[in-house]
C-alpha positions in Angstrom: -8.3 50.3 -27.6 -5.3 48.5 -25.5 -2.9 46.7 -28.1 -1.8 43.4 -26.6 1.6 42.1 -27.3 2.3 38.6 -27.7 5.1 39.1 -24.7 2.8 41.2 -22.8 0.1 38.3 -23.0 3.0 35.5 -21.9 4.1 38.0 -19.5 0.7 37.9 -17.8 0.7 34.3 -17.7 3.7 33.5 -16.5 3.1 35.7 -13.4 -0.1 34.3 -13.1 0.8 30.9 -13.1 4.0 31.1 -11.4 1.7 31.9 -8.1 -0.1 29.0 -8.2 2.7 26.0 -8.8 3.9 27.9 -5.7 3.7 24.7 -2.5 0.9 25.7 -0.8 2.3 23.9 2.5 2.8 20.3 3.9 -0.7 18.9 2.6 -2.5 22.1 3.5 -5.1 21.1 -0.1 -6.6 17.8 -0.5 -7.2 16.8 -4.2 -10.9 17.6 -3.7 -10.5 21.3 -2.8 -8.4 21.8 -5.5 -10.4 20.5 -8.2 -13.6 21.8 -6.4 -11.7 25.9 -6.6 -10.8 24.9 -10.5 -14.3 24.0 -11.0 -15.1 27.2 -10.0 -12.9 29.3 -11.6 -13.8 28.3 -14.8 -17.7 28.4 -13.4 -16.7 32.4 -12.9 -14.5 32.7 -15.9 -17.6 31.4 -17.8 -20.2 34.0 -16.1 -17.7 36.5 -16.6 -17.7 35.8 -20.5 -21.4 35.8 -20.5 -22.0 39.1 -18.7 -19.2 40.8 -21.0 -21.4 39.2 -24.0 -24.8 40.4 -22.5 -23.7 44.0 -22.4 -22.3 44.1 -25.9 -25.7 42.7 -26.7 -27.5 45.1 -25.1 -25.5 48.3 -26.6 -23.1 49.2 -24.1 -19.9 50.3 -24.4 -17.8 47.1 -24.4 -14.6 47.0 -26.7 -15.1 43.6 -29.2 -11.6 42.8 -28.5 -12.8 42.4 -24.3 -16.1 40.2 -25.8 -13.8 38.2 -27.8 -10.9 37.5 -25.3 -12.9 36.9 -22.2 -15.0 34.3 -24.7 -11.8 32.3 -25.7 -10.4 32.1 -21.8 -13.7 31.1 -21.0 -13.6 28.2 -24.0 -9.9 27.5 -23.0 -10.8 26.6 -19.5 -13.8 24.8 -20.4 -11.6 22.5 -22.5 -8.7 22.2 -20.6 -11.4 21.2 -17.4 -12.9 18.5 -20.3 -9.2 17.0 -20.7 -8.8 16.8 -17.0 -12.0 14.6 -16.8 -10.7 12.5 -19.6 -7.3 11.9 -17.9 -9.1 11.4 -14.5 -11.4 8.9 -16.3 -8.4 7.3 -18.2 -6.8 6.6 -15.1 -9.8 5.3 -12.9 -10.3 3.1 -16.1 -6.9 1.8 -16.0 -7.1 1.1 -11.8 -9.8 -0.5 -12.1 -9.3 -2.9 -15.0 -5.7 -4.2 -12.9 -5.5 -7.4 -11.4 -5.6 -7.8 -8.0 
């Protein structure tokens, strides 16, 4: 069983995110592609978490610590994706509602 370290989790963040706040170029993404690849990365991260669950289910091999973690990133997207949609809504709420 691997033992993860509070620094070795932050660690694996940190280079993960560091990537993408990287520019990606002079207005290489539009707002739509970039939600539309978020949207599916939590789509996979979610699939992912569900396949890992399926074959502890079914008896195989698969370490409770992996079911568990791949479960709470899937969760963790999901709700961070659910307080992008409320921000987004928020703020469409808020444009419309101004005088012209």
């Amino acid at each position: 069983m691997a033992i993860i370290t509070s620094t070795g989790l932050a660690t694996e963040i940190l280079s993960q995110a560091s990537s993408k706040l990287q520019p990606q170029g002079k207005g290489t993404a539009n707002f739509a592609d970039v939600m539309s690849k978020a949207l599916n990365q939590v789509s996979e991260s979610q699939n992912k978490a569900a396949d890992i669950v399926k074959s502890f289910q079914a008896g195989d091999e698969v370490d409770v610590t992996k079911v568990m973690l791949a479960r709470e990133k899937a969760s963790l997207s999901f709700e961070a994706t659910l307080q992008v949609r409320n921000k987004l809504l928020s703020a469409y709420k808020d444009v419309i509602s101004m005088p012209v």
